[in-house]
Each structure stands twice: as C-alpha cells, then as structure tokens.
C-alpha positions as CSV (number, residue, x, y, z in Angstrom):
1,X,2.3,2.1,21.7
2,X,0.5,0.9,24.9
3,X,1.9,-2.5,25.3
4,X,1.9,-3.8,29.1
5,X,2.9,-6.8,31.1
6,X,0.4,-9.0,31.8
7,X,-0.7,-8.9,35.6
8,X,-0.2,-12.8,36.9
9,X,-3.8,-12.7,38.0
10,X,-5.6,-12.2,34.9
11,X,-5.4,-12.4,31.4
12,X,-5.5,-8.9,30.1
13,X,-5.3,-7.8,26.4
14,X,-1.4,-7.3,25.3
15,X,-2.1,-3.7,23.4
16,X,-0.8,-2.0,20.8
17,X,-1.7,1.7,19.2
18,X,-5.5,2.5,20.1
19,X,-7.5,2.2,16.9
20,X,-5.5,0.3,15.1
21,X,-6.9,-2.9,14.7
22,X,-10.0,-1.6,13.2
23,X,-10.8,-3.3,10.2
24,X,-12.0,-1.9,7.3
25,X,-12.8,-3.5,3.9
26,X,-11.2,-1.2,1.0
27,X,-10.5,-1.8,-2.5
28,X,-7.1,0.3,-3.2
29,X,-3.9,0.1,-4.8
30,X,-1.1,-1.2,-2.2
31,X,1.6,0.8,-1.1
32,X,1.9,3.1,-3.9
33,X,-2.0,5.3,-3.1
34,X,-1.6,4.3,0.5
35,X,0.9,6.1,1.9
36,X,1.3,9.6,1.9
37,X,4.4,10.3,0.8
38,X,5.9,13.4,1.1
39,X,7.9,15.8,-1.3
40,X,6.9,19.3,-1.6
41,X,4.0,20.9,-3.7
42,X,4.7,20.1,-7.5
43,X,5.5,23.6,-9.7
44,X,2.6,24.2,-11.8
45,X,3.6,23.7,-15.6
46,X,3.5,26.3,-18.4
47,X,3.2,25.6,-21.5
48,X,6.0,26.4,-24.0
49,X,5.0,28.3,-27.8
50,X,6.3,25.3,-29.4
51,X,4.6,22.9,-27.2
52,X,1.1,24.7,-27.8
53,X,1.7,24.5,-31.7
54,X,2.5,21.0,-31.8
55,X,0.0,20.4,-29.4
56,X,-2.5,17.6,-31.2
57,X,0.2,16.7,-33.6
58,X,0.9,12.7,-34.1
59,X,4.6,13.3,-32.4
60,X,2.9,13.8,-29.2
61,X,2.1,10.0,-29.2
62,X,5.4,9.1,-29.1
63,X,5.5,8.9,-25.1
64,X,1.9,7.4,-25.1
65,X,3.1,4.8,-28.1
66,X,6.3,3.9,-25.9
67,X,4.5,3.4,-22.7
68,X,2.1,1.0,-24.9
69,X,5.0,-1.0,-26.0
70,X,6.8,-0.6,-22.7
71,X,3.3,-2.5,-20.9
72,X,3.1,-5.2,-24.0
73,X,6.8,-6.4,-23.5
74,X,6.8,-6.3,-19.6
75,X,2.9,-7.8,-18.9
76,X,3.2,-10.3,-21.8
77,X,-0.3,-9.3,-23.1
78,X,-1.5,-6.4,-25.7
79,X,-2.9,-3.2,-24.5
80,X,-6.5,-3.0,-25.9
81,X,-8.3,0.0,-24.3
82,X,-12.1,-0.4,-24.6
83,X,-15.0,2.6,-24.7
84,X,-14.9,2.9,-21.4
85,X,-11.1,3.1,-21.1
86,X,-11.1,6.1,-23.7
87,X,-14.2,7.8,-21.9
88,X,-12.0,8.0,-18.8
89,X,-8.8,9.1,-20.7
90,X,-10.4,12.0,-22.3
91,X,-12.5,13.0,-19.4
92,X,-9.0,12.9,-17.4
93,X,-7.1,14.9,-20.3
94,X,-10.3,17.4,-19.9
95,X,-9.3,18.1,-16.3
96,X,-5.8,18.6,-16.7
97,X,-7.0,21.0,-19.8
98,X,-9.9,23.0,-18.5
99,X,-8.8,22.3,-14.4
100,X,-12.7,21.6,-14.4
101,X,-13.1,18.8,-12.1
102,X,-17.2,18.6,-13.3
103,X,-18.9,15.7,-15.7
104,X,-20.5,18.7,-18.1
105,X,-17.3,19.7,-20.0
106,X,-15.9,16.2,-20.0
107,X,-19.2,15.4,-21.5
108,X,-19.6,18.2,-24.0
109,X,-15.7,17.3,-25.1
110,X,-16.6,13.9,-25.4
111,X,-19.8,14.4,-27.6
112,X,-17.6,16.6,-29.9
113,X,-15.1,13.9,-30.3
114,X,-17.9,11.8,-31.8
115,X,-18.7,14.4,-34.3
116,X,-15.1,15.3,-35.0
117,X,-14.9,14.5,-39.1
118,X,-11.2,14.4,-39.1
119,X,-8.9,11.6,-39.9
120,X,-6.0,10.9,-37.4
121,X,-2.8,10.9,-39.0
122,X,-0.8,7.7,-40.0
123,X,1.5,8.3,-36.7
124,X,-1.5,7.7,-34.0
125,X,-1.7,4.2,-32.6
126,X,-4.6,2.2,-33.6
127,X,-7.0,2.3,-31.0
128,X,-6.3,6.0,-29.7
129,X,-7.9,7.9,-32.6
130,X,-10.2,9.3,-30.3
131,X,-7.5,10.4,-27.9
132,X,-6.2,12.4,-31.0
133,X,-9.3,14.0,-31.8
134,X,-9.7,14.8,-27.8
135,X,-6.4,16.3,-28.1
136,X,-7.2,18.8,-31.0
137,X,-10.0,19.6,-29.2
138,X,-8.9,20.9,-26.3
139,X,-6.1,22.1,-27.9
140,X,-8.2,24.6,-29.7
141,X,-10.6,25.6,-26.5
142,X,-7.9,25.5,-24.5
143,X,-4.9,27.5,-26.1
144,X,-2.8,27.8,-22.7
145,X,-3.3,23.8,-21.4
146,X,0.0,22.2,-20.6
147,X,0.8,19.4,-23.0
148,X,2.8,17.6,-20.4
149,X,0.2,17.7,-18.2
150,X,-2.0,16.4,-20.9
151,X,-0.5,13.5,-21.8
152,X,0.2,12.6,-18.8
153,X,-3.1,12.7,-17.9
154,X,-3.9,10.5,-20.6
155,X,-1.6,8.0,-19.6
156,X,-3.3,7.9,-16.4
157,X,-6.8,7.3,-17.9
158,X,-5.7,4.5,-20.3
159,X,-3.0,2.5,-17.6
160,X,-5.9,1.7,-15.5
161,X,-6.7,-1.9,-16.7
162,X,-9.0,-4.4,-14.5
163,X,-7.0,-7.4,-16.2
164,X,-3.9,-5.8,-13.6
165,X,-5.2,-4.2,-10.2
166,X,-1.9,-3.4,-9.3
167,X,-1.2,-1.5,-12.9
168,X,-0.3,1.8,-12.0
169,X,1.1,5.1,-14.0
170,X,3.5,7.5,-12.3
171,X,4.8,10.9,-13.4
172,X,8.2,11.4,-12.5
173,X,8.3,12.8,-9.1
174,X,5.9,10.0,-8.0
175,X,8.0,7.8,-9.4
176,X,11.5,9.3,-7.8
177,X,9.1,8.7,-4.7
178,X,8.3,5.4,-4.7
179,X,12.0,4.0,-5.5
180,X,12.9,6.5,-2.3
181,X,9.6,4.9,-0.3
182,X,11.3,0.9,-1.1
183,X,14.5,2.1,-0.6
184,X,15.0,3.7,2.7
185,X,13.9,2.7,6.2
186,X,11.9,6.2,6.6
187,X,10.7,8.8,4.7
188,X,9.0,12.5,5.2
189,X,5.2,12.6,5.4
190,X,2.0,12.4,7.7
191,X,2.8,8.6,8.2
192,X,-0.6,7.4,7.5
193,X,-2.3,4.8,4.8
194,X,-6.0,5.7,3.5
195,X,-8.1,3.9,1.6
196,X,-12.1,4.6,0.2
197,X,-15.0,3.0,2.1
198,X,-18.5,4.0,1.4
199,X,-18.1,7.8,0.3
200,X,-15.5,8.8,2.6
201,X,-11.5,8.6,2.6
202,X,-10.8,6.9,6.1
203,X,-7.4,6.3,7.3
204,X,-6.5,2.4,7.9
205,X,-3.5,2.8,9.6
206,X,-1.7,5.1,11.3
207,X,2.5,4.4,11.3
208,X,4.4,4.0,14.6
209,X,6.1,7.0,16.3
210,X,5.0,9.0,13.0
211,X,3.6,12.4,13.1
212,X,-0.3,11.1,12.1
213,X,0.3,8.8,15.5
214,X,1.7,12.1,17.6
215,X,-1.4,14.1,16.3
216,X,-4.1,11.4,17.5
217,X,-5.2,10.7,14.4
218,X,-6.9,7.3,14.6
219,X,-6.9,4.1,12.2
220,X,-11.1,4.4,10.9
221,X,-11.0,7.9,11.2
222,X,-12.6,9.6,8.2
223,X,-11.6,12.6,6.5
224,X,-13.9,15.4,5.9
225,X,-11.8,18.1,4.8
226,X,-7.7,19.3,4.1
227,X,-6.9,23.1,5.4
228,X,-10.6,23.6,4.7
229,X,-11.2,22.0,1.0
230,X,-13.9,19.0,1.4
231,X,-12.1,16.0,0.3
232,X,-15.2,13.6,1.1
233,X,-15.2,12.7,-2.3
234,X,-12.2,13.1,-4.0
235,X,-10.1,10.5,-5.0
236,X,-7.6,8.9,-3.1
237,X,-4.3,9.9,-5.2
238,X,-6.0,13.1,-5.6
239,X,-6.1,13.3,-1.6
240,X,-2.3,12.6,-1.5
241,X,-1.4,15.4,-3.5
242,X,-3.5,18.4,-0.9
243,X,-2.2,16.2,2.3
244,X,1.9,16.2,1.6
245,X,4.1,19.3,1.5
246,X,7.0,19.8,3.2
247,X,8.6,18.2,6.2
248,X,8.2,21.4,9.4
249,X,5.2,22.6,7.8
250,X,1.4,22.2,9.2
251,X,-1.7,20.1,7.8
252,X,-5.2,20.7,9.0
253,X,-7.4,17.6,9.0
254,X,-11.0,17.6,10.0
255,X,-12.0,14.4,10.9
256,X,-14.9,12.0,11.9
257,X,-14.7,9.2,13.8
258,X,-17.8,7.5,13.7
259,X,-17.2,5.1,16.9
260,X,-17.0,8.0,19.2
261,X,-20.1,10.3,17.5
262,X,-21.0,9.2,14.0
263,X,-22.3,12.6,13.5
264,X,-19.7,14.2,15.0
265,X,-16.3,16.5,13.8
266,X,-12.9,17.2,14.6
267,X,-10.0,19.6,13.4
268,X,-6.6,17.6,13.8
269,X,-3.4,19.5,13.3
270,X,-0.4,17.5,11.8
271,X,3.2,18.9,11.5
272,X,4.5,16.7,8.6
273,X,8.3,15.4,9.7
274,X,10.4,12.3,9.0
275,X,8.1,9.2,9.1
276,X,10.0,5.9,10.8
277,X,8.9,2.6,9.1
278,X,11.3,0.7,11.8
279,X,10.3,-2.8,13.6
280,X,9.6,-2.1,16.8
281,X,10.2,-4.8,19.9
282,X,9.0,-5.8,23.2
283,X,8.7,-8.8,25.5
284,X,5.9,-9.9,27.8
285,X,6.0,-11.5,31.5
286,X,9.8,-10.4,31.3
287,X,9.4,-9.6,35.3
288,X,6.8,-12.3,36.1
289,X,6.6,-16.2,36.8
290,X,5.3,-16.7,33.4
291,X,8.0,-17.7,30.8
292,X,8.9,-14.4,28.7
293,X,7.5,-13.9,25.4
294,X,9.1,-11.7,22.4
295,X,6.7,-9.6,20.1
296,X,8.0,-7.8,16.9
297,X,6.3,-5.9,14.6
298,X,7.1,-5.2,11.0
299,X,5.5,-2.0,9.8
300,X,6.5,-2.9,6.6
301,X,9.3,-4.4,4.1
302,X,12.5,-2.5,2.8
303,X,15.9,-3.2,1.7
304,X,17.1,-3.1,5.3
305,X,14.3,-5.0,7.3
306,X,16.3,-8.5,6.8
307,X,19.4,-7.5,8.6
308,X,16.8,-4.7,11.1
309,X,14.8,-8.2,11.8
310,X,18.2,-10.0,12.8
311,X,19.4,-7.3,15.1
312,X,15.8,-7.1,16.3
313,X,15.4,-11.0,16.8
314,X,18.9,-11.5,18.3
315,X,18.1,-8.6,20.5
316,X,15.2,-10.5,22.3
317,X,16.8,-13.8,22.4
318,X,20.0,-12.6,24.4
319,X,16.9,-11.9,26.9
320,X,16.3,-15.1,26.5
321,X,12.8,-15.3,25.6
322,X,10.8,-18.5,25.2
323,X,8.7,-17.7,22.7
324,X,7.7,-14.9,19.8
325,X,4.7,-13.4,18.5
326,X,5.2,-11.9,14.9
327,X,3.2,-9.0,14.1
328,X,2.6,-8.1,10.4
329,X,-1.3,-6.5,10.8
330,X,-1.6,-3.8,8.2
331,X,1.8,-4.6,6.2
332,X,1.4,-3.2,2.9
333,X,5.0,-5.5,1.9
334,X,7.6,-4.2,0.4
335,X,10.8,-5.9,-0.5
336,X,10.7,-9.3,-1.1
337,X,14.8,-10.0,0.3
338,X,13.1,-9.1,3.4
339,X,10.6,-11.3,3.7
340,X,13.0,-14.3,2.9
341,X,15.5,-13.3,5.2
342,X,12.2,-13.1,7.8
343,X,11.3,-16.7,6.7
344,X,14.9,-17.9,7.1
345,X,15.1,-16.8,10.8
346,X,12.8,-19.6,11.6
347,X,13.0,-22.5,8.9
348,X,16.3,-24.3,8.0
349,X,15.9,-25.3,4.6
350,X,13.6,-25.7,2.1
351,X,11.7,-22.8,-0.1
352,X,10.3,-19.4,1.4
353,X,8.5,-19.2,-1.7
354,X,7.8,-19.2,-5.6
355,X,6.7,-17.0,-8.7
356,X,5.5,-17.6,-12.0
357,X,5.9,-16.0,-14.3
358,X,3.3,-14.9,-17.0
359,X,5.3,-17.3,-19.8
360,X,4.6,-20.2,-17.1
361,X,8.3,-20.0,-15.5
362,X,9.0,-21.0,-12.2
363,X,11.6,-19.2,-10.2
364,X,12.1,-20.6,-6.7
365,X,13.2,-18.5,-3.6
366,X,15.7,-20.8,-0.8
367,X,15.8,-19.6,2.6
368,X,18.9,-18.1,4.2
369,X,20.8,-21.1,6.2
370,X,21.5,-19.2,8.7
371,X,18.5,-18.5,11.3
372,X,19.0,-17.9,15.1
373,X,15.2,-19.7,15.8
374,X,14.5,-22.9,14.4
375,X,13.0,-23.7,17.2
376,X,11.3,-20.9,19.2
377,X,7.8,-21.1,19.5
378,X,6.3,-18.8,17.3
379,X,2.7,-17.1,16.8
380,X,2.0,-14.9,13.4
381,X,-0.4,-12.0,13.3
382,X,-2.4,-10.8,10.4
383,X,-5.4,-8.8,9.0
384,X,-7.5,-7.8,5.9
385,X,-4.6,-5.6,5.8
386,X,-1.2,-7.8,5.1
387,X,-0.5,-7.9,2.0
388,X,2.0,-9.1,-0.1
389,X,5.5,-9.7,1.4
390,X,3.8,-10.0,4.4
391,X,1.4,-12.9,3.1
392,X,4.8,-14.4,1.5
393,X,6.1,-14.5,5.6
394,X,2.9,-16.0,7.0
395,X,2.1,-18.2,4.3
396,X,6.0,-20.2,4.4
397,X,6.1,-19.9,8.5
398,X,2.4,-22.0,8.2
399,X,3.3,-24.1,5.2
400,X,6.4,-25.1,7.2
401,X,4.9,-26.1,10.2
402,X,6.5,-22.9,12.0
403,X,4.2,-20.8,13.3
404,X,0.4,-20.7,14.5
405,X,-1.1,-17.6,12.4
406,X,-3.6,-15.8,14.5
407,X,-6.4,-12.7,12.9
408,X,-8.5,-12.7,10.1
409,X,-7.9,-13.2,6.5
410,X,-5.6,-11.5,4.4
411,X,-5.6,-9.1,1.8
412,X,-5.0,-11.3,-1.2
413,X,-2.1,-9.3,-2.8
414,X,0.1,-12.1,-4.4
415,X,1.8,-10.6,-7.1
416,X,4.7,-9.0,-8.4
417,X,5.1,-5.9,-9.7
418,X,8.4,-3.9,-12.0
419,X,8.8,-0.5,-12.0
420,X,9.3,0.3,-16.2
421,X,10.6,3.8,-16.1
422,X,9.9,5.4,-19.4
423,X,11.8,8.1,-21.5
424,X,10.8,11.2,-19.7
425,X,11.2,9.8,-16.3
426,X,7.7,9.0,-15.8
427,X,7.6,5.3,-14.8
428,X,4.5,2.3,-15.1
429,X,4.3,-0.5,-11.8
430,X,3.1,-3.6,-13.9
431,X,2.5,-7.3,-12.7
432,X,5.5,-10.1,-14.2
433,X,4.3,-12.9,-11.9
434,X,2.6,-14.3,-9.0
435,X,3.4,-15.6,-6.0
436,X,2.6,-19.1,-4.3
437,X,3.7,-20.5,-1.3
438,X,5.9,-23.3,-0.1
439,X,2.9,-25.7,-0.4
440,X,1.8,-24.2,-4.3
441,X,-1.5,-21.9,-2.8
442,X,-1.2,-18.8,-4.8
443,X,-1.6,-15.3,-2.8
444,X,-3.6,-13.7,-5.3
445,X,-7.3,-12.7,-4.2
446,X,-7.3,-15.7,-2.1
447,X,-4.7,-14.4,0.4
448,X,-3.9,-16.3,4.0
449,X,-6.3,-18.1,6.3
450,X,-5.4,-18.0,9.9
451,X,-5.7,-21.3,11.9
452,X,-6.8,-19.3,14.0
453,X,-9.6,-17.0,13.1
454,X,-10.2,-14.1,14.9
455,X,-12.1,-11.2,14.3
456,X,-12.3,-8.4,16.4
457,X,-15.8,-7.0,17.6
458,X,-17.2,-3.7,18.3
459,X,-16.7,-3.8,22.0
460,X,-12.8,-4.5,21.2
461,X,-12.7,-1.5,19.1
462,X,-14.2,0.7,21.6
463,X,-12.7,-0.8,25.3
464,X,-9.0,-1.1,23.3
465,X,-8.8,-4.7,23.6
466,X,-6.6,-6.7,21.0
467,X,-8.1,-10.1,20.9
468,X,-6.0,-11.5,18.8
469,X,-2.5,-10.6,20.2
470,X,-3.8,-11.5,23.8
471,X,-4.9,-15.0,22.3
472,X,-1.6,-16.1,20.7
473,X,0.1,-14.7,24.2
474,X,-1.8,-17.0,25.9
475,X,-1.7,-20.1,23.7
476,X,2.2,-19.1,23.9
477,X,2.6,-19.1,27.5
478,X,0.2,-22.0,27.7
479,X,2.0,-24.0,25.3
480,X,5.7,-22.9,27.1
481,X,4.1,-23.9,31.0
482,X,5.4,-26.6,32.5
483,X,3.3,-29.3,33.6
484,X,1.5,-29.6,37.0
485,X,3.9,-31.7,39.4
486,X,1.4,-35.4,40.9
C-alpha cells in the first residue's frame, strides 16, 4: 500500500494500492459471487443405481418443494416462477445432465418438454410440471446424469427472482463457505472481487496484502483466460469455481488491462494462500508541522471488526492524532455488529440504524455508549462499491452530523439477507428487511450521496492519484489549522 507523508510544500495525493480506485459500474450479487473463495476442487458426483431409477420420480421434489416453502415463509411472498424462470431451470438442469454448456440441446430438450403428453404425478408442485417432464427427459437421454447435481441445478434456475436481487441458492460447500467467509477475519483464496462489465469478467478490487495484490494483479483488470480455458464469457460463479483450489497451489490468469494497451495481454501467476480481510492503519503529517491525521480502512465487516476497529482507533489516538479519515471504498459489508460498533466509536447516543421488516416491523439498532471519538474530526470515504454495512456506517456518521463523506455514490445495497439452510445442507440467502438510516432514507438502490462528490478521472487512474483521499486530507488539516496570528 503506497501511502506517504505529505511533503510541507505541496499538496500531493495521499495513496493507496495502484488501481484501485477504478471505478467500474457492474451489476452482481454482493459478497457471495464476489469473492473468490477458496476450498478445494469439488469431487465429481456419481450417480447411485437407486438414484438413476428414481430419477424423474415425484419424491425427487421433495428438496425443491422444501426450498419453495422454506423462500415463502422467510421472504413473506409466494414463489411463482414464470416461462422464463422454467426456460432457465431446464436449460440449467440440461447442463448439469449433458455437461453441454451450448443453447442447441437446452433447446431441443426444451421443445420436447412442450410435446411431452404425460401427466405429472399428484406429488409435483403446481407450477413445476415442466421441470418434471425436463426431468424424465433427461433422465432417459441421459442414463448416467447425477440426480444431485440435477436438482440442484434446478434450484439454481428457479431461486433467481428479480423481485430479490440478493436471492441466491447455495449447494452445501458454498454454503459451509460463506458462514466461514462472515465468520473469520481471513480466509484462503486469490483475494480478489470480480464482477461483469461489457463482455468481460474484470476484477474490481484487489484485497490488501492478499496474494491477487502480491501477484500485480490490478482492480479493472480483465480476465481473458484460467490456466488456458477462455473465461471471457462465462459466468461469474462459474469463474469462481476454475479460479479457487487449494491454498500452495498455482493459478494462471491472462489478463488485459485496457488503460495500459486495450489490445494488449498478460499471463499473471497467483499462488493462492490465506487471504487477510484486516483494517489496516496509518497517520499522515505524523513528522511534519501539520497537525497529524489518522486513516483506517475497513476492507470489509466480520464478527471481529467491532472490537479490530477499537484496537485500531485507540491505536492512532494514543498518537494523538487530530483528526481521521475512514476508508470504506469497495466494502462489500458484512456483519452488521460491526458496523454499529463502527457508528458507536463516534456518536454518543441516538440510533446507528433501522430495518423493516417485510410485515412492516420496525426494529431499531442503539449505538454502543461507549466510543473513544465523539469529537475527532472525521472524513468518510466511499465508492460505487460500498455496500451495505458500509452504507449503514456512512449513512449514521452523515445523518449524525459526524463526518463529511467524500467519493461518489454508493452501491445501493440496503437490505438484509438470512441464510435458510435446507435439509441436505444446501442453503438459500433471502431478503427479511431493509435498511434505513438514522434520518428514515432507505439504502436500497438509492444508496449514499457524498457531500462531497468526487469522481475520479482518467488522468487519476493513470498518474496514481487519489483525489478523493487527498481532498478530505486537506479539508482535515485545513479545518484542524490554527488561525493566522494579526
């Protein structure tokens, strides 16, 4: 991280990590596509005799009938799947069939489905007669498919509902993953987020002293290929899976980075290893005549970062700094504790937040009483990619009157989600509620506005400038001056 003390006689850019303020506008799932979680290569599945005769049989919907129910109770709404909603299913239950990844036999199993004559049994849901007759289908041309892998590809296609963005299906081990991810302070994997822009997967962020970050891979670098497999357009949970593997082991990533040559390539060799999500810490004009000024940057939010930002912040204060610039730019969130405990740091009473609930319930979150800062001087920095917890921090410190907020929008991410593990381990991420702030804005697609907008040109990107962090520095340092002596 290249962060510098400012020279007395100019006003240089306070830096962090090359690269990683560039901005990119991508429509993903937070948090649970983004990060490239690591756990080893799944074991392919074989199917059992008994599986393969019961294969199409109306038992089968049992886990696809619980996970129905399972959405209904927890999202407070009926799961109607539409035309389009079965035409994705079955084309996904075709893959995991046929391992076909083209539109031809999706489209062939799909036109058959419309001329199957057969009745579904009484045991079939209504509204997934189709998925039946898919199922016998493929079951027939495809004797040795796994039915595990089936269904659960099914469950895929039908848990992807516009109604809830953040609705997301996960088999077991991505589930076991995600509880580890929210759990623990670090975790093995590249450490990098990606997300889909145009027709190309580009990495948005890159984590700090991870081993994307000690391989020079670069936030809006684009990703071309995986140990030779062109990836340019595969999905991005499809993209996860050929990227992890096992902490020691290597990961060839041929990459474009379209500020240095648009045209251009490069091979990138990553060593996957143990990923740090700490907060990291510095202080500016420590050693100069300007009054010192504390930075601390939350990569993101787990169970620990409440008591990590307490160390952290009573850290910088023994150092007696006069001011602090809070650094949440790509934040994904995280744990909500944390962010409360964040907000509580700073404002002595009062609410850090609220949620509603999808019956129209209000549950109210109190700050911690107990801050060390009530009245440091403090500067907030965001972008297109703080989301969630991070908007919750931002959003109190400005409704509070507690911080200036410096960058450009946020991502809009103002809901909350459950995990609902279901009976086979396999687990759904649904939305119970949303989140407002102090003042009543809700979060949700409407995220943050800075007071102070800034957004980042090309000529930051390319001389390494970070226009925002050097502007809240100043105003800090401006602010915390003492007057000219008459």
């Amino acid at each position: 991280m290249n962060l510098y003390h400012p020279e007395p006689e100019r006003r240089p850019e306070p830096r962090p990590n090359p690269g990683r303020a560039l901005s990119f506008t991508v429509g993903v799932t937070l948090l649970l596509t983004f990060i490239i979680l690591v756990a080893g290569a799944r074991e392919t599945f074989v199917a059992s005799d008994a599986e393969r005769v019961s294969f199409g049989g109306p038992g089968n919907f049992g886990i696809l009938t619980e996970a129905m129910r399972v959405f209904e109770e927890t999202a407070g709404v009926p799961l109607r799947p539409d035309q389009d909603d079965i035409d994705r299913t079955i084309y996904f239950m075709t893959i995991a069939a046929s391992g076909e990844r083209g539109f031809n036999t999706a489209e062939r199993i799909l036109s058959e489905v419309e001329n199957f004559d057969e009745e579904a049994p009484s045991g079939v849901p209504d509204g997934l007669e189709d998925i039946w007759r898919a199922m016998q289908i493929l079951e027939r041309e495809y004797p040795d498919a796994s039915l595990e892998e089936v269904t659960e590809a099914a469950r895929r296609g039908l848990f992807v509902r516009g109604e809830d963005p953040a609705l997301t299906f996960l088999d077991s081990g991505q589930y076991e993953d995600a509880q580890e991810f929210f759990a623990e302070s670090s975790y093995e994997g590249i450490g990098a987020r990606v997300g889909r822009t145009d027709d190309i997967n580009v990495i948005s962020n890159v984590f700090i002293g991870g081993p994307a970050e000690a391989a020079g891979l670069l936030a809006g670098d684009g990703i071309v290929s995986v140990d030779g497999e062109d990836v340019t357009g595969m999905p991005v949970d499809e993209l996860v899976e050929i990227v992890k593997g096992e902490s020691g082991t290597e990961v060839v990533l041929e990459i474009r980075r379209p500020w240095d040559d648009p045209d251009s390539q490069m091979s990138v060799t990553v060593m996957r290893g143990v990923v740090p999500t700490s907060i990291e810490t510095r202080i500016f004009g420590e050693d100069t005549d300007r009054p010192p000024i504390g930075y601390i940057r939350v990569e993101r939010f787990h169970r620990e970062t409440g008591d990590d930002f307490e160390e952290a912040l009573g850290t910088l204060l023994a150092r007696d700094i006069e001011g602090l610039i809070l650094d949440v730019r790509y934040n994904p969130g995280g744990s909500l504790s944390g962010a409360v405990s964040i907000i509580g740091e700073f404002v002595p009473e009062g609410l850090a937040m609220y949620e509603m609930t999808r019956e129209g319930r209000r549950i109210e979150w109190e700050v911690d009483e107990d801050g060390q800062a009530y009245e440091l001087p403090l500067a907030v920095l965001v972008n297109g990619f703080s989301a969630s917890a991070s908007e919750v921090v931002a959003g109190a410190l400005q409704d509070h009157g507690r911080a200036t907020v410096y960058g450009t929008q946020t991502f809009g991410k103002g809901s909350v989600q459950a995990f609902q593990e279901l009976s086979d381990g396999s687990a759904l991420y649904v939305t119970v509620s949303r989140w407002h702030t102090p003042s009543g804005r809700q979060i949700q697609d409407t995220g943050i506005i800075p007071n102070v907008l800034i957004v980042p040109t090309l000529g930051d990107y390319l001389n390494d400038r970070d226009p925002s962090l050097s502007t809240a520095y100043w105003d800090l340092v401006d602010e915390l001056a003492p007057a000219p002596a008459v």
